[in-house]
N, C-alpha and C positions, 0 to 999 in steps of 0.2 A: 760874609759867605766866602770859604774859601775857595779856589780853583778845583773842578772836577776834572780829571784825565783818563779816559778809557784808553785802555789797547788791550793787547796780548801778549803772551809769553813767545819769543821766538817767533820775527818774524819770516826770518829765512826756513824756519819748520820744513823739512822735506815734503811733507803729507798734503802740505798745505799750497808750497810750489806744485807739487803731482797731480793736485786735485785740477788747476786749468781754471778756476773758478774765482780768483783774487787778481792776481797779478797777472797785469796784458802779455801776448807774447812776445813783446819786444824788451820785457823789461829781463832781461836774463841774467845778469852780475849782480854778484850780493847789494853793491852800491846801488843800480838802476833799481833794484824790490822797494828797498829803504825809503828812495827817495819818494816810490811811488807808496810808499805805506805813508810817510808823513804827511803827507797831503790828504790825508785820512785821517788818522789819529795823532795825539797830541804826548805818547807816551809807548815805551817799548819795553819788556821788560827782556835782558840778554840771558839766557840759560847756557851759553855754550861759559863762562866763567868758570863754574859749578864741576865742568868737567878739565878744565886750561884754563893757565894765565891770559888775560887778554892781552895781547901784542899793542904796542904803542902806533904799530900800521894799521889793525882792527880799527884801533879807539882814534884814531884821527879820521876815518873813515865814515864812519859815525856822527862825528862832528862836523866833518864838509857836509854830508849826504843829507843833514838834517835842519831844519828852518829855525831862528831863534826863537825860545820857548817851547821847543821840544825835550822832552828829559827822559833818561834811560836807567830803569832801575837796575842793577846788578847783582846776580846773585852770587854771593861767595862762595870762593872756592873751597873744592870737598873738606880738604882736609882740617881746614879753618871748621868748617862745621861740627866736626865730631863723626864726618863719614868715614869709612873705611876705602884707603885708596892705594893704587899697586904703584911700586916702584917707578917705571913706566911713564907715567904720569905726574912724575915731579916733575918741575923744570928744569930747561939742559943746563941750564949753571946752579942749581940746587945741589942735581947728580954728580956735577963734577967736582965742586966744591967739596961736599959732605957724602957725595958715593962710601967712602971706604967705612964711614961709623953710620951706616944705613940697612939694613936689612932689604936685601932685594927679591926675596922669598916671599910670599906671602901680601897682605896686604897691611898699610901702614898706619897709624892713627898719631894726630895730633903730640898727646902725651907721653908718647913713646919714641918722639924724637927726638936724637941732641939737642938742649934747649938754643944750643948759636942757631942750628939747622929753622926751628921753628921761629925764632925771632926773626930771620933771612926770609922766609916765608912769609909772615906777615910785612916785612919791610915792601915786600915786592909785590903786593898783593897791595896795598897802599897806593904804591907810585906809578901802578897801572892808571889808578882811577885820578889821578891828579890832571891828564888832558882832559875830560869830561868835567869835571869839580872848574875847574880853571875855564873853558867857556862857557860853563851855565848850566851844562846838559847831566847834571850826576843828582839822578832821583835821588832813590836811599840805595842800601849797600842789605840784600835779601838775606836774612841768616834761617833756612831751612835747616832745622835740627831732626837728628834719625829721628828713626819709630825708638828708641830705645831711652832716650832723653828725656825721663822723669822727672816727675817734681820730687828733687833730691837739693839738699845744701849746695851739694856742689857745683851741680849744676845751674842754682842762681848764680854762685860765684863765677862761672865760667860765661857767663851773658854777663854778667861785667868785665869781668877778661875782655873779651871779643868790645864792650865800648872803649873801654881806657885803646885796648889797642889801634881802634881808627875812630879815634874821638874828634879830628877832624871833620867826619862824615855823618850824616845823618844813617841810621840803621833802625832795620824791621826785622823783627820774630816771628818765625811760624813754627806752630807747635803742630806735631804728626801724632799725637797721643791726646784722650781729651783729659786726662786729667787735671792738668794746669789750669782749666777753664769749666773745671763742673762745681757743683754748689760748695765744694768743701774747699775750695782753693783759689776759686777767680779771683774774690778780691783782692786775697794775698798777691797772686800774678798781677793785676792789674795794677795793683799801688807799686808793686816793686818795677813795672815798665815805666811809668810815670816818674816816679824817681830817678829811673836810669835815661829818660827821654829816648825809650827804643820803641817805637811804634811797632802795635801788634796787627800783626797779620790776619784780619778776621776772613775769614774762610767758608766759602758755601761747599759740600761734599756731602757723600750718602750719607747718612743716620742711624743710630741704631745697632754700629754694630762696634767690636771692641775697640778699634781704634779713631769712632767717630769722634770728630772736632765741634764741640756746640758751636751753631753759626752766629757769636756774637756780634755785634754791630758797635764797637769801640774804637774811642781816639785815648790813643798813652803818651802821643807825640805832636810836633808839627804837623808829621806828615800822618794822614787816615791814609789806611791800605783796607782793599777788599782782594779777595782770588779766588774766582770762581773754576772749580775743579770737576763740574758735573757731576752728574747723583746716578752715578752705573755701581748700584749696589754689587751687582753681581761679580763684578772684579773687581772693585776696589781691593780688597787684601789680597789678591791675588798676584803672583809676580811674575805676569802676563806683560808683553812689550805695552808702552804707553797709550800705541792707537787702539787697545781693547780695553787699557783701565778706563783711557779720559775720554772714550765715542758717547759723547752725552751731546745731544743740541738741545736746550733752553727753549719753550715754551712763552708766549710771551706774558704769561701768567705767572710764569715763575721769577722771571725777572720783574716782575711790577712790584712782587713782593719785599724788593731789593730798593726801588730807585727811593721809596719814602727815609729809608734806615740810611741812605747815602746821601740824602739831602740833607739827612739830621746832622751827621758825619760832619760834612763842609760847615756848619755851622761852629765848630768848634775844631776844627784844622787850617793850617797854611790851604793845605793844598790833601783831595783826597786821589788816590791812585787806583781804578778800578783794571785789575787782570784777568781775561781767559785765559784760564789754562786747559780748557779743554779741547787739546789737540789731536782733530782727527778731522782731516781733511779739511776744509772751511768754515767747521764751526764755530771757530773763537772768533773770527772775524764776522760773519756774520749775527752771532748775539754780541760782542761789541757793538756792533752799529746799531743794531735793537735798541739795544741802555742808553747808546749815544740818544738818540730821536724821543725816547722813555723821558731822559733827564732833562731834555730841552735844551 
Protein backbone atom coordinates (compact mmCIF):
# COMPACT_ATOMS: atom_id res chain seq x y z
CA UNK A 1 0.00 0.00 0.00
CA UNK A 2 1.44 3.03 -0.88
CA UNK A 3 1.67 6.45 0.99
CA UNK A 4 -1.53 8.70 1.08
CA UNK A 5 -0.82 12.65 1.11
CA UNK A 6 -3.59 15.06 1.36
CA UNK A 7 -3.10 18.94 1.25
CA UNK A 8 -4.05 21.78 -0.81
CA UNK A 9 -3.07 23.88 -3.60
CA UNK A 10 -1.49 27.22 -2.12
CA UNK A 11 -1.07 27.35 1.02
CA UNK A 12 -0.36 30.98 1.59
CA UNK A 13 -3.96 31.40 -0.70
CA UNK A 14 -4.86 35.10 0.25
CA UNK A 15 -8.69 33.96 0.70
CA UNK A 16 -7.68 31.64 2.87
CA UNK A 17 -5.13 33.73 5.12
CA UNK A 18 -8.36 36.58 5.10
CA UNK A 19 -10.85 34.02 6.09
CA UNK A 20 -9.16 34.14 10.05
CA UNK A 21 -10.34 30.41 10.07
CA UNK A 22 -6.81 28.22 9.58
CA UNK A 23 -3.89 29.89 10.47
CA UNK A 24 -3.52 31.39 14.43
CA UNK A 25 -2.84 35.13 14.52
CA UNK A 26 0.41 34.85 15.31
CA UNK A 27 1.62 32.95 12.59
CA UNK A 28 1.91 35.95 10.09
CA UNK A 29 5.23 35.26 7.50
CA UNK A 30 4.80 33.02 4.66
CA UNK A 31 7.45 30.77 6.80
CA UNK A 32 5.52 30.89 10.31
CA UNK A 33 1.87 29.61 7.83
CA UNK A 34 4.00 26.78 6.31
CA UNK A 35 5.39 25.67 9.35
CA UNK A 36 2.02 25.65 10.89
CA UNK A 37 0.34 24.01 7.76
CA UNK A 38 2.96 21.03 7.99
CA UNK A 39 2.05 19.95 11.10
CA UNK A 40 -1.06 19.31 9.40
CA UNK A 41 -0.68 17.93 6.38
CA UNK A 42 1.85 15.89 4.66
CA UNK A 43 1.96 17.55 1.10
CA UNK A 44 1.53 21.16 -0.57
CA UNK A 45 1.00 21.66 -3.79
CA UNK A 46 2.95 25.46 -5.01
CA UNK A 47 0.75 27.53 -7.68
CA UNK A 48 2.76 30.70 -7.42
CA UNK A 49 5.57 28.64 -10.17
CA UNK A 50 2.76 28.53 -12.72
CA UNK A 51 2.89 32.38 -12.69
CA UNK A 52 7.26 32.86 -11.61
CA UNK A 53 10.30 31.24 -11.56
CA UNK A 54 10.66 29.97 -7.98
CA UNK A 55 13.59 31.97 -6.37
CA UNK A 56 16.41 29.54 -4.79
CA UNK A 57 15.37 31.90 -1.43
CA UNK A 58 11.41 30.69 -1.93
CA UNK A 59 12.80 26.99 -2.34
CA UNK A 60 15.25 26.98 0.65
CA UNK A 61 12.46 28.46 2.56
CA UNK A 62 10.27 25.61 2.03
CA UNK A 63 12.76 23.27 2.74
CA UNK A 64 13.79 24.65 6.40
CA UNK A 65 9.88 25.49 7.09
CA UNK A 66 9.17 21.90 6.38
CA UNK A 67 9.49 18.38 8.64
CA UNK A 68 11.29 15.36 6.75
CA UNK A 69 8.70 13.64 4.56
CA UNK A 70 6.98 16.40 3.60
CA UNK A 71 6.82 16.97 -0.24
CA UNK A 72 5.74 19.74 -2.49
CA UNK A 73 4.26 19.31 -5.68
CA UNK A 74 5.15 22.02 -8.36
CA UNK A 75 3.38 23.41 -11.00
CA UNK A 76 5.06 24.30 -14.13
CA UNK A 77 5.58 27.29 -15.32
CA UNK A 78 3.05 28.99 -17.93
CA UNK A 79 4.93 28.98 -20.71
CA UNK A 80 6.42 25.41 -20.27
CA UNK A 81 2.62 24.51 -20.56
CA UNK A 82 1.42 25.72 -23.69
CA UNK A 83 -0.08 28.91 -21.82
CA UNK A 84 0.03 32.17 -23.26
CA UNK A 85 2.35 34.50 -21.25
CA UNK A 86 3.19 38.52 -21.52
CA UNK A 87 6.71 39.54 -21.88
CA UNK A 88 6.70 40.94 -18.26
CA UNK A 89 6.88 37.77 -16.87
CA UNK A 90 9.81 36.08 -18.32
CA UNK A 91 12.59 36.17 -16.18
CA UNK A 92 15.10 39.16 -15.53
CA UNK A 93 17.94 37.43 -17.15
CA UNK A 94 15.71 35.71 -19.88
CA UNK A 95 14.68 39.54 -20.80
CA UNK A 96 18.07 40.60 -20.91
CA UNK A 97 19.76 37.97 -22.35
CA UNK A 98 17.12 37.32 -25.29
CA UNK A 99 15.07 40.82 -24.93
CA UNK A 100 16.08 42.11 -28.40
CA UNK A 101 14.85 38.59 -30.56
CA UNK A 102 11.63 38.55 -28.24
CA UNK A 103 8.34 40.11 -28.95
CA UNK A 104 7.26 42.38 -26.13
CA UNK A 105 3.81 43.19 -27.57
CA UNK A 106 1.33 40.88 -27.09
CA UNK A 107 1.56 37.65 -25.37
CA UNK A 108 4.27 34.82 -25.93
CA UNK A 109 4.04 31.01 -26.34
CA UNK A 110 6.51 28.30 -26.09
CA UNK A 111 6.89 27.66 -29.82
CA UNK A 112 7.34 30.95 -30.91
CA UNK A 113 10.50 31.56 -29.06
CA UNK A 114 14.11 31.61 -30.09
CA UNK A 115 14.68 28.02 -29.60
CA UNK A 116 18.32 29.09 -27.40
CA UNK A 117 15.55 31.44 -25.55
CA UNK A 118 13.40 28.27 -24.74
CA UNK A 119 16.11 25.72 -24.11
CA UNK A 120 17.34 28.68 -21.24
CA UNK A 121 13.91 28.49 -20.04
CA UNK A 122 13.63 24.97 -19.39
CA UNK A 123 17.32 24.95 -18.15
CA UNK A 124 16.14 27.42 -15.40
CA UNK A 125 13.00 26.05 -14.76
CA UNK A 126 14.95 22.68 -13.86
CA UNK A 127 17.59 24.05 -11.50
CA UNK A 128 14.86 25.80 -9.59
CA UNK A 129 13.60 22.43 -8.48
CA UNK A 130 17.04 20.79 -7.72
CA UNK A 131 17.05 22.33 -3.85
CA UNK A 132 13.76 20.41 -3.29
CA UNK A 133 14.72 17.24 -5.56
CA UNK A 134 18.10 17.22 -3.51
CA UNK A 135 16.39 17.20 0.28
CA UNK A 136 13.61 14.89 -0.52
CA UNK A 137 10.81 17.48 -0.73
CA UNK A 138 10.12 17.61 -4.88
CA UNK A 139 6.55 15.64 -5.33
CA UNK A 140 6.03 15.70 -9.10
CA UNK A 141 6.60 18.73 -11.43
CA UNK A 142 2.25 19.64 -12.27
CA UNK A 143 1.91 20.03 -16.12
CA UNK A 144 -1.62 21.74 -16.43
CA UNK A 145 -2.36 22.02 -20.19
CA UNK A 146 -4.77 24.93 -21.78
CA UNK A 147 -8.48 24.19 -22.50
CA UNK A 148 -7.10 24.23 -26.02
CA UNK A 149 -4.74 21.02 -25.84
CA UNK A 150 -6.43 18.42 -27.82
CA UNK A 151 -5.92 14.89 -28.48
CA UNK A 152 -3.81 15.91 -31.55
CA UNK A 153 -0.11 14.09 -32.62
CA UNK A 154 1.47 16.72 -31.66
CA UNK A 155 0.52 17.33 -28.81
CA UNK A 156 1.47 13.55 -27.58
CA UNK A 157 4.68 14.57 -28.84
CA UNK A 158 4.85 17.63 -26.81
CA UNK A 159 4.16 15.60 -23.25
CA UNK A 160 7.13 13.76 -24.29
CA UNK A 161 9.09 16.95 -25.06
CA UNK A 162 8.09 18.18 -21.58
CA UNK A 163 9.49 14.31 -20.04
CA UNK A 164 12.79 14.02 -21.96
CA UNK A 165 13.09 17.80 -20.92
CA UNK A 166 13.05 17.14 -16.83
CA UNK A 167 13.47 13.59 -17.07
CA UNK A 168 15.20 13.92 -13.92
CA UNK A 169 11.89 14.54 -12.21
CA UNK A 170 8.86 12.71 -11.69
CA UNK A 171 5.80 14.58 -13.66
CA UNK A 172 1.84 14.75 -13.75
CA UNK A 173 -0.73 15.57 -16.62
CA UNK A 174 -3.78 17.38 -16.27
CA UNK A 175 -6.02 17.61 -19.06
CA UNK A 176 -8.64 20.74 -19.19
CA UNK A 177 -10.64 19.06 -22.06
CA UNK A 178 -12.29 15.64 -21.65
CA UNK A 179 -11.55 14.46 -24.64
CA UNK A 180 -8.33 12.48 -23.87
CA UNK A 181 -10.31 10.52 -21.19
CA UNK A 182 -13.74 9.64 -22.95
CA UNK A 183 -14.68 6.20 -24.38
CA UNK A 184 -12.98 6.98 -27.78
CA UNK A 185 -9.60 7.74 -26.54
CA UNK A 186 -8.77 6.84 -22.68
CA UNK A 187 -7.04 3.90 -23.44
CA UNK A 188 -4.94 5.31 -26.05
CA UNK A 189 -4.12 8.42 -23.27
CA UNK A 190 -3.59 6.00 -20.57
CA UNK A 191 -1.09 3.37 -22.37
CA UNK A 192 0.78 6.41 -23.77
CA UNK A 193 1.12 8.00 -19.80
CA UNK A 194 2.17 4.71 -18.75
CA UNK A 195 4.78 4.43 -21.29
CA UNK A 196 5.96 7.77 -20.77
CA UNK A 197 5.69 7.18 -16.57
CA UNK A 198 3.77 10.79 -16.47
CA UNK A 199 1.17 10.32 -13.90
CA UNK A 200 -2.36 11.41 -14.70
CA UNK A 201 -4.07 13.92 -12.92
CA UNK A 202 -7.38 12.47 -12.18
CA UNK A 203 -9.74 15.10 -11.29
CA UNK A 204 -13.01 15.61 -9.46
CA UNK A 205 -15.05 18.89 -11.20
CA UNK A 206 -18.66 19.69 -12.47
CA UNK A 207 -20.06 17.27 -15.19
CA UNK A 208 -21.72 17.57 -17.99
CA UNK A 209 -20.70 20.21 -19.62
CA UNK A 210 -18.28 20.81 -22.81
CA UNK A 211 -15.25 21.00 -21.15
CA UNK A 212 -15.97 18.34 -18.45
CA UNK A 213 -13.12 15.97 -17.37
CA UNK A 214 -14.59 12.25 -16.67
CA UNK A 215 -13.56 11.74 -12.87
CA UNK A 216 -11.27 8.82 -13.67
CA UNK A 217 -9.65 7.18 -10.77
CA UNK A 218 -6.16 5.99 -12.53
CA UNK A 219 -2.45 5.25 -11.56
CA UNK A 220 0.03 5.72 -15.21
CA UNK A 221 2.97 6.41 -12.76
CA UNK A 222 4.76 5.92 -9.37
CA UNK A 223 3.11 8.70 -8.17
CA UNK A 224 -1.33 8.64 -8.10
CA UNK A 225 -2.63 12.16 -8.16
CA UNK A 226 -6.19 13.23 -7.32
CA UNK A 227 -7.47 17.26 -7.45
CA UNK A 228 -10.36 18.05 -6.44
CA UNK A 229 -11.66 21.41 -8.06
CA UNK A 230 -15.42 21.38 -6.68
CA UNK A 231 -18.63 20.91 -8.77
CA UNK A 232 -19.83 24.85 -9.03
CA UNK A 233 -21.46 24.06 -12.40
CA UNK A 234 -22.43 27.45 -12.64
CA UNK A 235 -18.92 29.05 -13.26
CA UNK A 236 -16.95 26.70 -14.13
CA UNK A 237 -16.51 27.88 -17.90
CA UNK A 238 -16.89 31.12 -16.83
CA UNK A 239 -13.94 33.45 -16.70
CA UNK A 240 -14.98 34.80 -13.34
CA UNK A 241 -11.96 35.34 -10.74
CA UNK A 242 -11.18 31.94 -8.94
CA UNK A 243 -12.97 32.63 -5.50
CA UNK A 244 -16.46 32.11 -7.78
CA UNK A 245 -15.27 29.30 -10.20
CA UNK A 246 -13.78 27.09 -7.13
CA UNK A 247 -16.48 28.33 -4.00
CA UNK A 248 -17.50 24.71 -3.74
CA UNK A 249 -17.18 22.90 0.00
CA UNK A 250 -17.63 19.03 -0.28
CA UNK A 251 -20.24 17.28 1.50
CA UNK A 252 -19.10 14.50 3.42
CA UNK A 253 -20.80 12.27 1.06
CA UNK A 254 -19.28 13.38 -1.72
CA UNK A 255 -15.89 12.74 -0.62
CA UNK A 256 -16.80 9.13 0.71
CA UNK A 257 -17.31 8.57 -2.68
CA UNK A 258 -13.68 9.32 -3.37
CA UNK A 259 -11.80 7.64 -0.30
CA UNK A 260 -12.65 3.75 -1.69
CA UNK A 261 -11.16 4.80 -5.52
CA UNK A 262 -7.99 6.26 -3.43
CA UNK A 263 -7.51 3.32 -1.37
CA UNK A 264 -7.61 1.33 -4.73
CA UNK A 265 -5.06 4.14 -6.13
CA UNK A 266 -2.42 3.38 -3.19
CA UNK A 267 -2.50 0.04 -3.90
CA UNK A 268 -0.86 0.26 -7.15
CA UNK A 269 1.24 3.65 -6.52
CA UNK A 270 4.55 4.73 -4.65
CA UNK A 271 2.80 7.21 -3.01
CA UNK A 272 -0.83 8.86 -3.87
CA UNK A 273 -1.20 12.82 -3.66
CA UNK A 274 -4.65 13.96 -2.83
CA UNK A 275 -5.17 18.16 -3.83
CA UNK A 276 -7.96 20.87 -2.96
CA UNK A 277 -8.20 23.05 -5.12
CA UNK A 278 -11.06 24.56 -4.18
CA UNK A 279 -10.03 27.76 -3.07
CA UNK A 280 -12.42 29.90 -1.37
CA UNK A 281 -11.82 30.91 1.95
CA UNK A 282 -11.23 27.60 4.04
CA UNK A 283 -12.61 25.14 2.25
CA UNK A 284 -9.70 23.23 0.82
CA UNK A 285 -8.51 22.86 4.25
CA UNK A 286 -11.16 21.89 5.73
CA UNK A 287 -12.44 18.94 3.30
CA UNK A 288 -8.64 18.02 3.42
CA UNK A 289 -9.02 17.29 6.86
CA UNK A 290 -12.37 15.50 6.09
CA UNK A 291 -10.55 12.85 3.48
CA UNK A 292 -7.58 13.03 6.12
CA UNK A 293 -10.02 11.28 9.15
CA UNK A 294 -12.23 9.43 5.73
CA UNK A 295 -8.88 7.62 4.87
CA UNK A 296 -7.81 6.88 8.40
Amino acid sequence: MGRILVGISSWHDQALIASGRFYPPEAKTTEARLEFYARRFLVAEVDSSYHRMPGRADVALWVEATPPGFVFDVKAYSLLTGHPTPFGALPRVIRAEFGEAIPKEGNLYINKLPPEAADALWAMFARSLEPLAEAGKLGVVLFQYPPWFHVRKENFDYMAHCRERLAQYRLAVEFRTGGWLNDENAARTLEFLRQHELALVCVDEPQGLKSSVPPLAEVTAATGFVRFHGRNSENWETREASDTKFKYLYSDEELKEWAPKIRRMAERAEEVHVIFKNKFEDYPVRNALQMIELLG
